[in-house]
N, C-alpha and C positions, 0 to 999 in steps of 0.2 A: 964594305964599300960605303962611302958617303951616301946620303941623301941627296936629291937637287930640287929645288926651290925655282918655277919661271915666277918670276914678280912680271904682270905685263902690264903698261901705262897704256889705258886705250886711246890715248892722245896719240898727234903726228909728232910733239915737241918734245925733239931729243932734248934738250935744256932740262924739262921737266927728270925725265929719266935719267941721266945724268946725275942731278943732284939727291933727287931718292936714292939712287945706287950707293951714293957716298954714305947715307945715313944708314946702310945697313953693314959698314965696315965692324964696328962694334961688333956686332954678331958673326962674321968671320973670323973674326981673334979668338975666338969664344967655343967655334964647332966646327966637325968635316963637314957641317953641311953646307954645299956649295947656293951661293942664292946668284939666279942670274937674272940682270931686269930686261927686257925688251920693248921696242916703243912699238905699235900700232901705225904702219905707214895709213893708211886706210882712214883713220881717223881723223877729225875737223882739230884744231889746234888745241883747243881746251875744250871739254864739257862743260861749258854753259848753257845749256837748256835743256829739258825733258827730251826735243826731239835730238840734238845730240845722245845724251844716254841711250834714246830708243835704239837709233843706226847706229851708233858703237857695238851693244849687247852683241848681238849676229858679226858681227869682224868677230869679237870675241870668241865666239864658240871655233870663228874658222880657226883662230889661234889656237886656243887650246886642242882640238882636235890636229891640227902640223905637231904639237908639242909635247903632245901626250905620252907617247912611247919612251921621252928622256926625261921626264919629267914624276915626282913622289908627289907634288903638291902645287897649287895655282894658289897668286894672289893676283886678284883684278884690285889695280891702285888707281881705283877713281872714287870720291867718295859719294858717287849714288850708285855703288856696286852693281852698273849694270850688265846686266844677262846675269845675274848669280845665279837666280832660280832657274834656269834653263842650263849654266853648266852641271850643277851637282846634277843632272837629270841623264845628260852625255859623255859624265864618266864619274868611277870609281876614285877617281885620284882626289882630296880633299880639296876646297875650294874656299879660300878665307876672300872675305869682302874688310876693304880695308876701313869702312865704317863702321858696319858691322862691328867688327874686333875692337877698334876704337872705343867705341860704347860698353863695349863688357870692360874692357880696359880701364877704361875711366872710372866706371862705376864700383871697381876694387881700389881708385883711389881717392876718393873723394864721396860728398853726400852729394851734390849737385854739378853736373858739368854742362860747360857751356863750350857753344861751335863757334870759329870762326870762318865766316863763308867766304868765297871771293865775291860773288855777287847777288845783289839784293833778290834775284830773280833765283837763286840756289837755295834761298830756304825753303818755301814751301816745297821745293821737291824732299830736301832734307826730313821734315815734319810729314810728309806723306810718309815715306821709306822707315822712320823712325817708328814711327804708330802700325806700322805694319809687324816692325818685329815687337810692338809691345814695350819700347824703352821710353816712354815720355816721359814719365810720371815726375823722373831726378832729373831734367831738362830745365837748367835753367834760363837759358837764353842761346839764341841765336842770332848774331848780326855778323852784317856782311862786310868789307873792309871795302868794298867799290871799286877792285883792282881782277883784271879776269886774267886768264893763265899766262898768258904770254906776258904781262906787263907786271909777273914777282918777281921776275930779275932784274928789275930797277929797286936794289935794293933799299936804299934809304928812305924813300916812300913806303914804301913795303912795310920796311920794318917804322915808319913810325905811327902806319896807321895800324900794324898788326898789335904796336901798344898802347894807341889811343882805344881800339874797340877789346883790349885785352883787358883793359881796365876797368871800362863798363862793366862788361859781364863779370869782372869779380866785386866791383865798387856798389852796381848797381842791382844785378840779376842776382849775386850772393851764390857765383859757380865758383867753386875752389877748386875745380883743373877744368883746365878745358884742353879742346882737341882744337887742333891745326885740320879745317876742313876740304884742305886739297892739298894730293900730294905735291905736288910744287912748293908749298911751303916749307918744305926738310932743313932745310940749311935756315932758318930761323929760328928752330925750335932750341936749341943752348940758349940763346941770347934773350930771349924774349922769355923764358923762366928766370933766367938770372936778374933781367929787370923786373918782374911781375911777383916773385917769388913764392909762387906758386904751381903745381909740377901743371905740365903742355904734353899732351900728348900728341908726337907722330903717326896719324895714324897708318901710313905701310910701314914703320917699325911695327906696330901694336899687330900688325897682321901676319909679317915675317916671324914675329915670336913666336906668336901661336902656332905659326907652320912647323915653326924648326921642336917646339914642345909636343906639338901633336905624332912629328914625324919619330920623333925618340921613345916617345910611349907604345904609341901603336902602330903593328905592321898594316 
């Protein structure tokens, strides 16, 4: 029997999920493992701020604890992975944090990677969370594109500020990959390598992988 994967967006904004959902088609082609996303009704519309992340983490656990019984693996798809440390604590099932993975991610493909944020106010939390797990060191920049969750599906903006700040951190910081710093960005990540020419990491694909890798190796 397959494996199943909950992807859960601790956002209210089906839009966001939705479009994460599509970028995991590729890996459905690929495996029985089924990956299913879920949105967070509970939750403020995006995670933009520390005390968003705080009061998300606690929805979270109430989720994964509904979810747990049909469920081989959790990916929380926000990228200040919050409550990770308080799930791996409330169950056995593994628990990918979709930054987290990103950054291991990156770090096997390139010498230096750089984030990009939605808002200016997302990095230092970003640089807290990173120095926590010990990843700064290949950091090479973070900037923010000045667009918060709800306002990525005004694509054309989106995408021209996702390659105005895509270019700094390669032109100027010397990051040769960098990660998409929220998952609401899924559905740019083709286009915005093919103009940048330099590989982008998704990072709830980078977390999904891992799930679907982790879940084939180990019972």
């Amino acid at each position: 029997m397959g494996k199943r994967i909950v992807v859960i967006n601790p956002n209210s904004t089906e839009d966001v999920t939705f479009e994460m959902d599509k970028a995991f088609n590729p890996f459905r082609a690929l495996t029985d493992t089924s990956i299913v996303s879920i949105t967070n009704p509970k939750g403020p519309p995006g995670i933009e701020c520390q005390e968003h992340a705080d009061r998300v983490a606690i929805q979270l656990i109430d989720l994964i604890r509904d979810n747990e019984a049909s469920a081989d693996a959790f990916v929380i798809a926000c990228f200040s992975d919050p409550g990770i440390f308080s799930a791996r604590e409330i169950t056995k099932k593994p628990i990918f944090g979709i930054a987290e993975s990103s950054i291991l991610t990156a770090l096997l493909c390139g010498n230096n990677y750089g984030i990009i944020a939605i808002l200016e106010g997302s990095i230092q939390r970003h640089i807290r969370y990173i120095r926590s797990l010990g990843l700064e060191a290949r950091l090479a920049g973070d900037i923010a594109i000045g667009i918060g969750v709800t306002g990525l599906s005004q694509e054309t903006e989106t995408f021209d500020r996702l390659k105005q700040v895509g270019a700094k951190l390669r032109d100027e910081k010397g990051a040769d990959v960098l990660i998409l710093g929220c998952a609401g960005m899924a559905r740019y990540r083709i286009p915005l390598e093919d103009y940048l020419g330099i590989r982008i990491i998704d990072p709830a694909q980078a977390a999904v992988s891992n799930a679907i890798t982790t879940l084939q190796l180990y019972k």
